[in-house]
C-alpha positions in Angstrom: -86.3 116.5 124.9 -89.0 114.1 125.4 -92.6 115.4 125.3 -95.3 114.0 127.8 -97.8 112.0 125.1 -101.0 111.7 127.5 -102.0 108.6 125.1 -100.1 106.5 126.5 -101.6 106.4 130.2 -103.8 104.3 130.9 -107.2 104.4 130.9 -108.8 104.0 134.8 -111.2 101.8 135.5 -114.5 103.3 137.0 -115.2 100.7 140.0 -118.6 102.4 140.8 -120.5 100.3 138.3 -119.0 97.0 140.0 -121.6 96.4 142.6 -120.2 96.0 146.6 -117.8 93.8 148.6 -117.2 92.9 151.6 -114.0 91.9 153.5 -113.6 90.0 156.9 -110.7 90.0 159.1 -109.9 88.4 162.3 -108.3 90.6 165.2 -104.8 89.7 163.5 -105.6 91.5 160.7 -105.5 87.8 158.4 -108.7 87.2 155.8 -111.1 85.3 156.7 -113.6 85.3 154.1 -115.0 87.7 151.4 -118.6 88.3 150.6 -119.6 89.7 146.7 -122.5 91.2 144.9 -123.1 87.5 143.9 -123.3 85.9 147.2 -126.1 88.4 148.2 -128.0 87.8 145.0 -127.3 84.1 145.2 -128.7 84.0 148.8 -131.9 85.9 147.6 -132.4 83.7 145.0 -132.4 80.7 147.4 -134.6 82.3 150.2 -137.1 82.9 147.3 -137.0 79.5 145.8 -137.5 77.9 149.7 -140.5 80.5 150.3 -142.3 79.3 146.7 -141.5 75.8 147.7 -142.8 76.4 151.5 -145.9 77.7 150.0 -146.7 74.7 147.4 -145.6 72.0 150.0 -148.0 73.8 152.5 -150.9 73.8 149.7 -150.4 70.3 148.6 -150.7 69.4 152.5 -153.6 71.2 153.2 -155.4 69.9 150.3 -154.6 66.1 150.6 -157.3 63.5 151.4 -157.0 61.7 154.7 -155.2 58.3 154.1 -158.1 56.4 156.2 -161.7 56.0 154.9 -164.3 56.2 157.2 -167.3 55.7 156.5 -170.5 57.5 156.8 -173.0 56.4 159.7 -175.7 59.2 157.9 -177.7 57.9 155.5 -178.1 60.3 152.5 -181.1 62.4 152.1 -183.6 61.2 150.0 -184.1 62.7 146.1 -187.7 64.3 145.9 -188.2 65.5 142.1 
């Protein structure tokens, strides 16, 4: 008579420590495309990398000379020591 040896199942895989997924289907029930863990952390990643790069561009704007000189039609104030 064989005996059940319970060392010989195997081990499940706890699924809870795998982050989220998410699944899209048409009406027809066919896969249209699948979003992971990744994607979402991949898509933070690049709206923080556009914000830090809409900040500098806007700094570097702001604090450009003009491109045309023109020149001053006030005459300095004179140095009294």
């Amino acid at each position: 008579m064989n005996k059940f040896d319970s060392s010989q199942l195997r081990p499940r895989i706890n699924h809870t420590s795998e982050g989220w997924l998410v699944q899209v289907y048409s009406r027809d029930r066919r896969l249209l495309c699948v979003l992971e863990a990744s994607h979402g952390w991949t898509f933070l990643l690049g709206c923080g990398a556009g914000l830090l790069l809409a900040i500098g561009w806007f700094n570097l704007a702001r604090h450009t000379p003009a491109t045309t000189y023109a020149p001053s039609t006030i005459s300095p104030p004179m140095m009294v020591d």
